[in-house]
Residue, then its C-alpha position, 0 to 999 in steps of 0.5 A: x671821197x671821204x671813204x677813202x681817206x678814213x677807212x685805213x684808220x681803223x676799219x682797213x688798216x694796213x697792220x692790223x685788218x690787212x696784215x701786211x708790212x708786218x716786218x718793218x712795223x715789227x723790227x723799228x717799232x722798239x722805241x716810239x722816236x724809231x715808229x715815227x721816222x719810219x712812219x714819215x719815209x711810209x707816208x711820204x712813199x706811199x702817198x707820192x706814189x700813189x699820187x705819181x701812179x694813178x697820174x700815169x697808168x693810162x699811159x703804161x701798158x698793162x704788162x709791164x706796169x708792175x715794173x713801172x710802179x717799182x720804179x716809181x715807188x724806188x724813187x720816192x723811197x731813194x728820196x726818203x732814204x737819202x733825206x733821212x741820211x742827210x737830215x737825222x742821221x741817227x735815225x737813219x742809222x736806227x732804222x737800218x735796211x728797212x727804209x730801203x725795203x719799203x720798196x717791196x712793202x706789200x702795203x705800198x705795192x698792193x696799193x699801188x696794184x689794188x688801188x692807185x692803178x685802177x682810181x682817180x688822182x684824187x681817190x688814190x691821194x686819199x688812200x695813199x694819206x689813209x693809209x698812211x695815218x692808219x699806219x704811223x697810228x700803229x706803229x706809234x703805238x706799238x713803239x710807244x707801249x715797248x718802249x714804256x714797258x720795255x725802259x720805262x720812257x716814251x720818246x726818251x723820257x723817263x715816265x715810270x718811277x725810279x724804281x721801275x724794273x723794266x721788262x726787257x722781252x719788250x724791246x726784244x722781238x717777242x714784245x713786238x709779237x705780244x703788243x701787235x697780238x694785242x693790238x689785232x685782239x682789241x681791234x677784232x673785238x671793236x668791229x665786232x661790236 
């Protein structure tokens, strides 16, 4: 079991081994405050999902289980998306259509098909937790370093010197590009080892 909740860490992660929600982790992670509540719609999302799908896919025929896991993620990410809203409005606003689509996350849908659809309760709960943290893991970073490079602050505050001349391409798509390139090189160059 303990497989299943460490190895979207590092080994399996979503972003950088598995390569999918590339979109979302590129688009929100300008800015560290932006990774982190689009990681905490991700986890709770993946992880409610996985926990509600593994709980009833023996009660779900198999040819219309795709659509059942649609529902079932939909509602969770409805749940997410309306919290968000309520509670950090702001942040909502930041993070813009991407909350709403992580309904068609390839993450979220490929461990609803790959993994919960097919595992216990409890292995599905680990790996939808896993990879979860592997994800928020990444994206924090990826936000962390833009925001760094690109204004100079982490979470807001300011961390270069006064005189710092920010490099804008950072915050702009192609800084998002570079650091997950990055990201992937030193990640390929760990496993390797």
């Amino acid at each position: 079991m303990w497989k299943e909740l460490t190895k979207g860490l590092w080994k399996e992660n979503p972003i950088l081994v598995i390569m999918l929600g590339l979109c979302p982790t590129l688009a929100v992670s300008t800015s560290g405050f932006n990774a982190l509540g689009m990681s905490a719609a991700f986890i709770f999302v993946l992880t409610c999902s996985n926990l509600v799908i593994a709980s009833v896919k023996k009660f779900v025929p198999h040819e219309i289980r795709i659509p059942v896991f649609i529902v079932i993620i939909s509602t969770f990410v409805t749940i997410a998306d309306y919290s968000l809203k309520a509670f950090s409005p702001v942040l909502s606003r930041s993070l813009g259509v991407f909350v709403p689509l992580i309904v068609v996350n390839c993450i979220v849908m490929g461990r609803a098909e790959a993994f919960a659809g097919k595992n216990t309760v409890l292995a599905s709960l680990l790996d939808g937790i896993g990879m979860s943290c592997g994800f928020t893991m990444i994206i924090t970073l990826i936000g962390i370093i833009r925001e760094v490079l690109g204004n100079g602050t982490v979470f807001g505050y300011a961390v270069m010197p006064k005189g710092y001349q920010p490099f804008l391409i950072m915050i702009l798509p192609p800084g998002a590009f570079l650091v997950i390139g990055f990201l992937m090189a030193i990640h390929q160059n760990s496993i390797k080892r």
